[in-house]
N, C-alpha and C positions, 0 to 999 in steps of 0.2 A: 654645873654639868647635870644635865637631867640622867635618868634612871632607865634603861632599857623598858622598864613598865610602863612610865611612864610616857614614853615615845608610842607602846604599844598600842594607851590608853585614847591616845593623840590621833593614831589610824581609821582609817571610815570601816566599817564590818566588814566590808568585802576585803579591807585589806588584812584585817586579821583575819578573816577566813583563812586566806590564802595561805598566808605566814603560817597557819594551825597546820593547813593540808600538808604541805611542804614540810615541815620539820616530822611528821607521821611519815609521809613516805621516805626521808631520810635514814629517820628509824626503824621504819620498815627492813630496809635492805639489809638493818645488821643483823634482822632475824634468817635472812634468805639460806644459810649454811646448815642451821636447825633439819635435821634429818626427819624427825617426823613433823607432817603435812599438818595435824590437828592442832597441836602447840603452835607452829609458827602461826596459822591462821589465825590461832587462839589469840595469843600474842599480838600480832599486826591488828586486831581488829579492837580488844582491849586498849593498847596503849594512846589512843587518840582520846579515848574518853576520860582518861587519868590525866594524861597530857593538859583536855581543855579544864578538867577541873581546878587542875592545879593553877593553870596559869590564869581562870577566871577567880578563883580564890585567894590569890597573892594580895592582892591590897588588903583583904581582910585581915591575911595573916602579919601586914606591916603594920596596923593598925585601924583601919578604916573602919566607922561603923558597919555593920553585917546588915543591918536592916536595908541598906539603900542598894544591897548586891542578891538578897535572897528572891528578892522577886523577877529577878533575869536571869536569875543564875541557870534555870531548866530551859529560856529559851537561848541564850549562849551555848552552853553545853552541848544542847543538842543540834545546834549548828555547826559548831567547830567541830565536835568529834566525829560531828555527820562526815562534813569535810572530809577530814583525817581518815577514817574509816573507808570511803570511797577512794582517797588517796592510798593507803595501804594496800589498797583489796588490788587498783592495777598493779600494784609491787608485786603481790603475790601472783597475781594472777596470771603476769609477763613473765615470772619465772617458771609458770609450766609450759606456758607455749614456746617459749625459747629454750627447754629444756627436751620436749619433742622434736623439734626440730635436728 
């Protein structure tokens, strides 16, 4: 039985993108209850980039040389949490217009 990272590792980048974005705005919504605006914001827009670091850093931390993941690693990062980020930001952002309304 393969390893959910492993499946991950398997996916074309669009398709982890997506899987990045997606799991940010999931997590997005459990900030939505957070009464002040600048934490949740704060929050939703952080958590994508801990998110891709983490999960672009897991083979390393299973044992994988580091050498063959440092030189992608900034432009991974900065793709997924882009993603994620964008993904959050409509989370937050649908809960003020549905909240004037």
């Amino acid at each position: 039985m393969r390893s959910v990272f492993a499946w991950f590792e398997m996916l074309p980048l669009w398709g982890n993108t997506a899987i990045m974005a997606a799991l940010s705005a999931l997590i997005a919504f459990a900030y939505l209850p957070i009464r002040s605006g600048a934490i949740r914001w704060a929050l939703a827009l952080l958590t994508p980039f801990v998110l891709a670091w983490a999960v672009f850093s897991m083979p390393v931390w299973k044992g994988v040389n580091p050498s063959e993941y440092s030189f992608w690693a900034i432009y991974f990062v900065i793709l997924w949490s882009g993603a994620g980020a964008l993904a959050s930001s409509v989370v937050m952002w649908s809960r003020g217009v549905l909240r004037r309304h």
